[in-house]
C-alpha positions as CSV (number, residue, x, y, z in Angstrom):
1,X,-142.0,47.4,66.9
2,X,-139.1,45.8,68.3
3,X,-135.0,46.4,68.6
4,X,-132.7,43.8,67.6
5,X,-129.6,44.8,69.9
6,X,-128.6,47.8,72.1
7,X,-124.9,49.1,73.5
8,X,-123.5,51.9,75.9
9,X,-120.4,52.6,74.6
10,X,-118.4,55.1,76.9
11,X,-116.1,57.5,74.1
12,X,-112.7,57.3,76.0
13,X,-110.2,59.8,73.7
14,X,-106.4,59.3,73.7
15,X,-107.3,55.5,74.5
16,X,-106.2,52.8,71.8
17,X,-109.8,51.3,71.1
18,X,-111.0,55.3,71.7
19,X,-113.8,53.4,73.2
20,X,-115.2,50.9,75.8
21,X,-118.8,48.8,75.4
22,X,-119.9,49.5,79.3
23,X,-123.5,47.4,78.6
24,X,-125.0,45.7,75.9
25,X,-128.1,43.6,75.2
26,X,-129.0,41.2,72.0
27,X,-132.6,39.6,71.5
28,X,-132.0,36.4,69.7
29,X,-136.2,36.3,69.2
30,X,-135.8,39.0,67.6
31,X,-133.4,38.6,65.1
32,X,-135.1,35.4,63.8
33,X,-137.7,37.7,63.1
34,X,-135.6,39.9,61.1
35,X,-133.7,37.1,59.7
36,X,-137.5,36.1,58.3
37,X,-138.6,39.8,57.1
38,X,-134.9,41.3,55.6
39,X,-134.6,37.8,53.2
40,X,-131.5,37.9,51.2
41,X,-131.0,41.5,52.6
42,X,-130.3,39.9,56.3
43,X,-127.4,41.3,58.0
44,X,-126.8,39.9,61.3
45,X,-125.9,41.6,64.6
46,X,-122.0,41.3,65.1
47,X,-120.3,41.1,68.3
48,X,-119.2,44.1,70.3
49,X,-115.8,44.5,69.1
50,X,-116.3,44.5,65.4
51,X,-119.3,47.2,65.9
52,X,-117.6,49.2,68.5
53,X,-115.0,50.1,65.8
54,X,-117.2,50.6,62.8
55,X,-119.3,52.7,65.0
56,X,-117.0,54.9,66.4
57,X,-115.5,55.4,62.4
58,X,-118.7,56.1,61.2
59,X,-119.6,58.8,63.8
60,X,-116.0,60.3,63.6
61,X,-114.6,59.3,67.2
62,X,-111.1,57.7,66.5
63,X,-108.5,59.4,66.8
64,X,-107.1,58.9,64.0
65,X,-109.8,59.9,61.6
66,X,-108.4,62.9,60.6
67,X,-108.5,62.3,57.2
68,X,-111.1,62.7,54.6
69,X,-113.1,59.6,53.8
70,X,-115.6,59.8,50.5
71,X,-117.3,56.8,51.8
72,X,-118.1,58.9,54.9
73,X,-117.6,62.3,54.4
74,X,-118.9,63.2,51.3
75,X,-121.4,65.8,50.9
76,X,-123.9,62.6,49.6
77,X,-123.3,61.6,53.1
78,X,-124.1,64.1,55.2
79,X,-126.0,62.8,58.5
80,X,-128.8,64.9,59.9
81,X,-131.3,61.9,61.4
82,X,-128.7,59.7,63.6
83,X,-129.6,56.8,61.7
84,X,-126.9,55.2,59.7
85,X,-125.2,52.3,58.0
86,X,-122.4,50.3,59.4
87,X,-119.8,48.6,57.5
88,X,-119.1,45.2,59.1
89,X,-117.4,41.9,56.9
90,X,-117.6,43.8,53.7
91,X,-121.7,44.1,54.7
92,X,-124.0,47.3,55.7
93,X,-125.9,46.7,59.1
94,X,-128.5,49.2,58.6
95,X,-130.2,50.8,60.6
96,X,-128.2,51.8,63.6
97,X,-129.8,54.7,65.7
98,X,-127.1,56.3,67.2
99,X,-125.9,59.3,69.2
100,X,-123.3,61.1,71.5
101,X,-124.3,62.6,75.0
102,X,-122.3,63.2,78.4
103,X,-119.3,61.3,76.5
104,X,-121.8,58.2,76.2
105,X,-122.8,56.6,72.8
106,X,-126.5,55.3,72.9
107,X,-127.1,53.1,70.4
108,X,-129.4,50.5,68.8
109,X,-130.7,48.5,65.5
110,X,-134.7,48.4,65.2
111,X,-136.1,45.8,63.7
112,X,-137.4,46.4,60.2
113,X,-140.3,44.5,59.1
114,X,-139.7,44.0,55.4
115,X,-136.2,43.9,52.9
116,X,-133.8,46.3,53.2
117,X,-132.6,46.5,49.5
118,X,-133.4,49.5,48.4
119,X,-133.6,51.2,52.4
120,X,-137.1,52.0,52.6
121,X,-137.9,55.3,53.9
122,X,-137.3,56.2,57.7
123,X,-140.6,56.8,58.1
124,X,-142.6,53.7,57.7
125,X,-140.2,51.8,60.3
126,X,-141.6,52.9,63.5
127,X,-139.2,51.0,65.4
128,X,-136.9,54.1,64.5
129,X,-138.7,56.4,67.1
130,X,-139.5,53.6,69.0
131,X,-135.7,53.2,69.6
132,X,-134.7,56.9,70.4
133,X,-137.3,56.4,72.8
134,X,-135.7,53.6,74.8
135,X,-132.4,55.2,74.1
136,X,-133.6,58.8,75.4
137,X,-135.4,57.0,78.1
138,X,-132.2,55.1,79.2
139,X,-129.9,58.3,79.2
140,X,-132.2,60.1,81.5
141,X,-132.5,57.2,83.9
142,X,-128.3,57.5,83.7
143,X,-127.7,60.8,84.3
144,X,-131.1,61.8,86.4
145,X,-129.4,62.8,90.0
146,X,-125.9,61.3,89.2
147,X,-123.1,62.6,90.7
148,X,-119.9,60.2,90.1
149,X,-118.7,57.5,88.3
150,X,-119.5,55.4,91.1
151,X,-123.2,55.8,90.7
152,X,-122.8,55.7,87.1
153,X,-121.7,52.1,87.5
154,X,-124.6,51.2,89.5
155,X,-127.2,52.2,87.6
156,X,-125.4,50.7,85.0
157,X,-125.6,47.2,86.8
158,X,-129.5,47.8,87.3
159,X,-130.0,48.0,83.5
160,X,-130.3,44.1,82.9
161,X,-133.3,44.3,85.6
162,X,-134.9,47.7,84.3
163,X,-135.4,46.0,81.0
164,X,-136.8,42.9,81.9
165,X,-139.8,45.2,82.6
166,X,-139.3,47.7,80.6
167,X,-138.2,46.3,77.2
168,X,-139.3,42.7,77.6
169,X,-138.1,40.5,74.8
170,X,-137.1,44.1,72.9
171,X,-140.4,45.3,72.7
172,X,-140.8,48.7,74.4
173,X,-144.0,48.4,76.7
174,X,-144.0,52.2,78.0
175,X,-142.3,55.1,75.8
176,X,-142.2,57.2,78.7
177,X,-139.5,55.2,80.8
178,X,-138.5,57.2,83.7
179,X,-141.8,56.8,84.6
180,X,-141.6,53.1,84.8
181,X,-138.2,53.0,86.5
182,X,-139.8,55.2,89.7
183,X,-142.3,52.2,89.9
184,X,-139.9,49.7,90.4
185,X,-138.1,48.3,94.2
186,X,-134.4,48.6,92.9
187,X,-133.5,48.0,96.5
188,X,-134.2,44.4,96.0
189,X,-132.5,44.7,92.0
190,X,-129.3,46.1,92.9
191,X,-128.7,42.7,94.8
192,X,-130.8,40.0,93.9
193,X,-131.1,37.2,96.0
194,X,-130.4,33.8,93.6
195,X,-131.4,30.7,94.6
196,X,-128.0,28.8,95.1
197,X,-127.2,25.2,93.4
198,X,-127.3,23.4,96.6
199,X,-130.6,24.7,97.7
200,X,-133.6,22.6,96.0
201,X,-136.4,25.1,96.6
202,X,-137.5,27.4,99.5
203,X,-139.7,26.5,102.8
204,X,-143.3,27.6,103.1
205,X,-144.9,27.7,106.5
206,X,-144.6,28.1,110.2
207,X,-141.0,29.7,110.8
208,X,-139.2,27.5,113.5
209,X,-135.8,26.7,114.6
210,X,-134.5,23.8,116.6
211,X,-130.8,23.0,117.7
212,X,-130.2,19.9,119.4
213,X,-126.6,18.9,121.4
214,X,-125.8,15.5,121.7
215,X,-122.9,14.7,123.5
216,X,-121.5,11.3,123.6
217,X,-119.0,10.4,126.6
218,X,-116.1,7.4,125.7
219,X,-114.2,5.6,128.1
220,X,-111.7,2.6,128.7
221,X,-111.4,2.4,132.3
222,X,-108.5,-0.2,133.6
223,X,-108.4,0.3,137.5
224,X,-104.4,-0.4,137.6
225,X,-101.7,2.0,138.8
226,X,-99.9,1.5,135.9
227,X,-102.3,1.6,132.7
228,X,-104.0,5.3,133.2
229,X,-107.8,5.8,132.4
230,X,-108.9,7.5,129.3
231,X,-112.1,9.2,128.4
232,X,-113.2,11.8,125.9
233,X,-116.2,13.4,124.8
234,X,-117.6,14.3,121.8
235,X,-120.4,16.7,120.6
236,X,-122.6,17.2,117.8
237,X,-124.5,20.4,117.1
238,X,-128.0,19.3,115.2
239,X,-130.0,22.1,113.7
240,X,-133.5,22.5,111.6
241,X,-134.1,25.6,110.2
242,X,-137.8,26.2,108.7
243,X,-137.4,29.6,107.5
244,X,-138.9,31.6,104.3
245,X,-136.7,33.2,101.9
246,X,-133.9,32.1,99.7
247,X,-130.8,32.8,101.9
248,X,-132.0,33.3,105.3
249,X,-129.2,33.9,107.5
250,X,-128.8,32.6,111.3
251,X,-126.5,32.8,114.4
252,X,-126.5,30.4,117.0
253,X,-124.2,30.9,119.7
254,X,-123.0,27.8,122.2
255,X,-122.1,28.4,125.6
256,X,-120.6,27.3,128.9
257,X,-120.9,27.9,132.4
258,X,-118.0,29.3,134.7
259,X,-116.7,25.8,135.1
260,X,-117.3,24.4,131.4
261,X,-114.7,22.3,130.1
262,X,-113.9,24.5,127.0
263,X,-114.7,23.1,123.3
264,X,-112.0,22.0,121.4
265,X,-111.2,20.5,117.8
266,X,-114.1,22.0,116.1
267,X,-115.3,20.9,112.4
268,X,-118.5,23.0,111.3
269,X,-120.6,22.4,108.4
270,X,-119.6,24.5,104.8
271,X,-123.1,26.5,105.5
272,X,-121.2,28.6,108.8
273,X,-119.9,31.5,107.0
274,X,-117.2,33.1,109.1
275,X,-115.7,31.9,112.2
276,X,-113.6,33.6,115.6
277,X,-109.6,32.6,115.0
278,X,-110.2,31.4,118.4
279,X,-112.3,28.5,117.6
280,X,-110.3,27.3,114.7
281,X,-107.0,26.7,116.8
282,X,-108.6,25.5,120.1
283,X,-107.0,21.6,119.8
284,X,-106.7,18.5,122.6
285,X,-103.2,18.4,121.2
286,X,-102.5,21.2,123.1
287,X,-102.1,21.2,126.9
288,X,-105.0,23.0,128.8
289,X,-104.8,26.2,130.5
290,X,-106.8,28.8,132.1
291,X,-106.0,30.9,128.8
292,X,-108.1,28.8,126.4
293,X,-111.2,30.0,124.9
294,X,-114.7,29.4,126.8
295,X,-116.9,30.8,124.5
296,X,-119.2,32.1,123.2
297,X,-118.5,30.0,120.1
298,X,-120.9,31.8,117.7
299,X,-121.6,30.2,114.5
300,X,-123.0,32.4,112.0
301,X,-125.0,30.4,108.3
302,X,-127.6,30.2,106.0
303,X,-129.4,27.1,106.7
304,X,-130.3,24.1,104.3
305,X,-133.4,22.8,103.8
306,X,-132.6,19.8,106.0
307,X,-131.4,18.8,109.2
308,X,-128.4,19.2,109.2
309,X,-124.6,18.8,112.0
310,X,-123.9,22.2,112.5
311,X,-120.7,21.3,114.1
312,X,-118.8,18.7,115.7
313,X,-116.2,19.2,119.3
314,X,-114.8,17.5,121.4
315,X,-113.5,18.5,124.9
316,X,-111.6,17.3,127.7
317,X,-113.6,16.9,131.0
318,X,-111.6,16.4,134.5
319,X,-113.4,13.3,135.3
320,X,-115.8,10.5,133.8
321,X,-119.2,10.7,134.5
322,X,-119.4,7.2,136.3
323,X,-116.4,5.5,137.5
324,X,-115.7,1.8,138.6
325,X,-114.1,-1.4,138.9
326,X,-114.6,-4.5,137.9
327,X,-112.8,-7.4,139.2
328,X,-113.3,-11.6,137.7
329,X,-111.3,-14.2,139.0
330,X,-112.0,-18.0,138.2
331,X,-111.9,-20.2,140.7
332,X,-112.4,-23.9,140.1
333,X,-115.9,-24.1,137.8
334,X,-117.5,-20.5,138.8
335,X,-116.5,-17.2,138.0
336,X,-116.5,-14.7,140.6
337,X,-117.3,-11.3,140.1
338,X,-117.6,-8.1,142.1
339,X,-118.6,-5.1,140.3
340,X,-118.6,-1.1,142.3
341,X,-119.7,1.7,140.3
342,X,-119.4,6.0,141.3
343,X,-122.0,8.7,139.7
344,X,-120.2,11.7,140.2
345,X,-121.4,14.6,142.2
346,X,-121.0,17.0,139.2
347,X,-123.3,14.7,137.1
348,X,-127.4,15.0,136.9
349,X,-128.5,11.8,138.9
350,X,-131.9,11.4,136.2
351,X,-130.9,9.1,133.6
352,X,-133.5,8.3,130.7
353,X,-131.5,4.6,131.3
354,X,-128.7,3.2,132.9
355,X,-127.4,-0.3,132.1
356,X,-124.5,-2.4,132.7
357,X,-123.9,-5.1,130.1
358,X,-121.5,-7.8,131.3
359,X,-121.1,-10.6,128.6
360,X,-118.7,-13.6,129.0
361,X,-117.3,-14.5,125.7
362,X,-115.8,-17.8,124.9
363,X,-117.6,-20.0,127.2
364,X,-120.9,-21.9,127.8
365,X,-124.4,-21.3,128.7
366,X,-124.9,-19.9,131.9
367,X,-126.4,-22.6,133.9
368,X,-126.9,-20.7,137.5
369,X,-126.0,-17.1,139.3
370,X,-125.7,-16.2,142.5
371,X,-125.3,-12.6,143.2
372,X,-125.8,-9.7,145.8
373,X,-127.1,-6.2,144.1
374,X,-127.3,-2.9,146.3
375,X,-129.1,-1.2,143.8
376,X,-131.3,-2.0,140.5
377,X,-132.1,-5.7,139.3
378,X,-130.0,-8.3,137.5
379,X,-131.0,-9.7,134.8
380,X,-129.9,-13.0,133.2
381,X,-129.5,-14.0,129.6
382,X,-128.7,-17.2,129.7
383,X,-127.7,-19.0,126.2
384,X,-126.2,-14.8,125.2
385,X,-123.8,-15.3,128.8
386,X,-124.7,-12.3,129.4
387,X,-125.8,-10.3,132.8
388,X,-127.8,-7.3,132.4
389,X,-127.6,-4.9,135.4
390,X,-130.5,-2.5,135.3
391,X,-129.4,0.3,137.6
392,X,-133.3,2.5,136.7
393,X,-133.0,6.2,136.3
394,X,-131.5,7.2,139.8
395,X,-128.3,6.4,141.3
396,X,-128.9,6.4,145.4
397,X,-127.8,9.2,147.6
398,X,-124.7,7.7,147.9
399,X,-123.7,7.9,144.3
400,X,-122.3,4.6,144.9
401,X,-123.7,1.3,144.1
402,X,-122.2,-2.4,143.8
403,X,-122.7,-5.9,142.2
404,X,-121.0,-8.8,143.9
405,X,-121.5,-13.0,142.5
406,X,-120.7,-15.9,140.7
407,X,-121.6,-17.4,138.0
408,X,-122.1,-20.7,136.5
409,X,-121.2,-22.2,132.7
410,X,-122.9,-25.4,131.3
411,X,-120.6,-27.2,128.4
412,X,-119.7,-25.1,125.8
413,X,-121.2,-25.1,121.6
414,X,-119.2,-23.6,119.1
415,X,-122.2,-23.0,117.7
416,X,-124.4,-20.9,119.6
417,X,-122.1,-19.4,122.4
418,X,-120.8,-16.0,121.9
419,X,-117.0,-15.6,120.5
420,X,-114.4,-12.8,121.1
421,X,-110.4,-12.7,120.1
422,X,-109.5,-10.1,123.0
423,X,-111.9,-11.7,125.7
424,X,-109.6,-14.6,125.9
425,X,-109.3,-16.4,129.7
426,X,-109.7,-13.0,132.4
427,X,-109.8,-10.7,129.6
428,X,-113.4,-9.4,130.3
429,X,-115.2,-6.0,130.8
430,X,-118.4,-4.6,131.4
431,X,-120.2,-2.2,129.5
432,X,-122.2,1.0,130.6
433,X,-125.2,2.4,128.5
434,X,-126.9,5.4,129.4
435,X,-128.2,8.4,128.9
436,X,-129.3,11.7,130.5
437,X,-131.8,14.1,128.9
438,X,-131.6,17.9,129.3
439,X,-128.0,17.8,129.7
440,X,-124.4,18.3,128.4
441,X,-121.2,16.9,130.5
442,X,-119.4,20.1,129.3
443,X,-121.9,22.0,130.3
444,X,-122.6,23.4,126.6
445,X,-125.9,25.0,125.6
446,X,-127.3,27.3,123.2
447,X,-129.2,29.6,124.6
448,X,-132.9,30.8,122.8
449,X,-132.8,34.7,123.4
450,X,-129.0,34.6,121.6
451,X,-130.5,33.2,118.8
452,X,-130.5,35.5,115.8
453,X,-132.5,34.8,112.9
454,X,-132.2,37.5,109.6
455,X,-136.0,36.5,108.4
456,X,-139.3,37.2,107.7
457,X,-141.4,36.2,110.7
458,X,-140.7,35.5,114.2
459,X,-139.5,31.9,114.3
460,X,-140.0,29.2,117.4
461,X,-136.9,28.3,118.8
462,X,-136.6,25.0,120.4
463,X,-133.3,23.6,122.2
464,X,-132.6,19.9,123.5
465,X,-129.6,18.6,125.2
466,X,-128.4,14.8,125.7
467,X,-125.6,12.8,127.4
468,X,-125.3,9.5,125.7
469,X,-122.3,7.0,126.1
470,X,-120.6,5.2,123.8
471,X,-118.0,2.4,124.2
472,X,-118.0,3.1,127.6
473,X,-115.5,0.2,128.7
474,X,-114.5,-0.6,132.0
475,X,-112.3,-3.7,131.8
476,X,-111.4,-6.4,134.5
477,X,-108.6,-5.2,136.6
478,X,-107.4,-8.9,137.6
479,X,-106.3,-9.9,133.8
480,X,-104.8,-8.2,130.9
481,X,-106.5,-6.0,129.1
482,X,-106.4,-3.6,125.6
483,X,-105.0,-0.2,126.0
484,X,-106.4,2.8,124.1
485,X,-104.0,6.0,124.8
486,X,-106.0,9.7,124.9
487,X,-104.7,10.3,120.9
488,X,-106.4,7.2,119.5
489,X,-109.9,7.5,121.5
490,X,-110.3,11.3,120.1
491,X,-109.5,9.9,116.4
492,X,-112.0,7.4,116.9
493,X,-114.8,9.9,117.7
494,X,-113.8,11.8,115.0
495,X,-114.3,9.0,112.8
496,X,-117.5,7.7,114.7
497,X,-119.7,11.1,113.5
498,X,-118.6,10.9,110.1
């Protein structure tokens, strides 16, 4: 017992088609099955328009069937079981169990297990009552406690659920279907969750959640009155979500203190799914003012699998977080160098690291160094002409250190010694690499208790913070040097994170 196709076809009078097919459902194993039984006598199933017309003729619903039709009206006709035979392509599609209630037209074809030429009788195919069952069951399930159109339509949308359970593969498993449909969570059909294309598969374990900020600091500092100092920082959101469920959502929210430098040119990921007008236009291009928005920037998503830059910013801070000079002059065979350096007193004085890298491109080995350090050791790379100045994790109280010296070249090989086009004569600079755990130069953080997660379970939220520089210059002030205006540093931090 098994139906080949089934329609609910709303009667809409004084309308051109006089009818509309509001749901219908086709069972392609079945219909082999009948292609297999009915032989020669096959009809098959036609599409909605073609049997929404013949229907509505054959059960007298157009409006223009006013007129006697022997094929259908004669007194050998006359209908009395709501089984009949449809005309469709100059064939009969038979049978079609069929009926008109609450201005609805139920409607379906069993499947009949043998040929169809001559009809055999109505009852030997018990997939007859079998489908005014499903129909009958289906109409109470519409109309059970409905109200409005509204509902109508929603129950409507449920049916491709209902009869996955109840009507698997056309084959209806309880006659009795109202009694199915109270046993089933229609909270979860009316809006099932899909997996989405760019989600592989779902996460099974320990719920956790962990957003890491990493800031990274830029500067070219010249130490001239007429060349002005740049810097500019740059941030980077991290998060890993490990959360059941398909499309968990999340909200992480970043912010600053009182005196926070406020975020500016965001870029979130495609996950964030709606964002404050105020984040979108806060840009460096714009001068700064006491009107600009400080948070909090909220960023609601549903996570990926992966780890995964949440967003990128970038904000302008009143002042580097070390600042210094660096002065080389050459005189006779030795150059001499004098080096001062300022933490400053906004700044968290425990670095991970500190290091400043001073190379000397374009000459030889360096054959000897004197120098005089206030703070941290020297060391010396000889055939790499380079002077490593390991300042430790402290600055001293003073916030102030310096490095005073001169330094010795042996002959020079093309070969081995190190080459630059820009360090050419006094061109020179020193380098600073560091980096300061627990800690944001803005002052950003994402706080745990504002963390909202929309999933089963209580996750663990973890949150890290990290100042890290990067081409942190500071160039000799006694010779020329390269000049990097405000405009170009931001577009090449942009670039840098992606």
């Amino acid at each position: 017992m098994a139906q080949r196709a089934l329609w609910l076809i709303s009667h809409e009078p004084g309308t051109a088609p006089c009818g509309t097919v509001r749901f219908s459902r086709r069972y392609p194993t079945v219909e082999k099955r009948a292609r297999v039984f009915n032989g020669a006598s096959y009809v098959p199933i036609p599409e909605d328009g073609p049997f929404l017309k013949s229907l509505l003729f054959e059960l007298r619903l157009l409006d223009e069937d006013k007129d006697f039709v022997e094929s259908r009206d004669s007194c050998s006709r006359i209908n009395k079981t709501s089984v009949y035979g449809l005309k469709v392509g100059g064939e009969e599609l038979w049978p079609v169990v069929a009926f008109l209630k609450n201005g609805m037209v139920y409607a379906c074809v069993p499947l009949v297990e043998q040929n169809l030429s001559p009809h055999p009788p109505l009852i030997s195919i018990s997939a007859i009552s079998q489908g005014f069952e499903l129909l009958f069951g289906i109409q109470d399930f519409l109309y059970s406690s409905q109200k409005n159109d509204a509902e109508l339509s929603t129950k409507l949308s449920q049916l491709p659920d209902l009869l996955l359970q109840a009507c698997p593969f056309g084959t209806l498993l309880d006659v009795n279907l109202q009694n199915s449909l109270d046993s089933i969570n229609f909270a979860s059909l009316t809006h099932p969750q899909k997996q989405p294309a760019w989600k592989a598969g779902t996460y099974k374990g320990k719920p956790q959640v962990s957003i890491s900020i990493t800031e990274k600091v830029k500067s070219m500092q010249y130490d001239k009155q007429d060349i002005a100092d740049t810097w500019q920082v740059v941030g980077t959101v991290t998060c890993k979500c490990d959360l059941e469920g398909i499309m968990p959502n999340v909200t992480i929210s970043l912010s600053l203190p009182t005196n926070g430098s406020p975020l500016q040119d965001i870029l979130v990921h495609p996950c964030v799914t709606s964002l404050d007008s105020a984040i979108l236009t806060s840009s460096s291009i714009d001068a700064m003012d006491d009107s600009a928005f400080s948070g909090p920037y909220k960023f609601p998503f549903t996570p990926p699998l992966e780890s995964f830059n949440l967003c990128y910013y970038t904000s302008q801070v009143p002042v580097p977080p070390i600042l210094g000079f660096y002065q080389m002059k050459e005189e006779e065979v030795q150059l001499k160098i004098t080096i001062n350096l300022k933490l400053h007193e906004s700044v968290k004085n425990n670095f991970e690291f500190c290091e400043a890298h001073i190379p000397f491109y374009n000459r030889g080995p360096i054959t000897h160094v004197e120098y005089k350090v206030s703070f941290g050791q020297l060391e010396v790379l000889r055939e790499k002409s380079l002077l490593i100045w390991i300042i430790g994790q402290k600055f001293p109280k003073s916030m102030e250190i310096s490095l005073s010296g001169t330094v010795t070249f042996g002959a020079r090989s093309h070969e081995k010694e190190p080459f630059d086009h820009i360090c050419i004569g006094g061109t020179a600079y020193l380098k600073l690499h560091f980096r300061i755990l627990d800690y944001t130069l803005t002052g950003c953080y994402a706080d745990q208790h504002s963390v909202q997660v929309f999933a089963s379970g209580k996750p663990k939220i973890s949150t890290h913070r990290k100042l890290i520089s990067s081409d942190y210059y500071i160039w000799n002030s006694k010779a020329p040097a390269p000049i990097t205006y405000g405009s170009l540093l931001l577009n090449l931090s942009l670039r840098d994170n992606f």
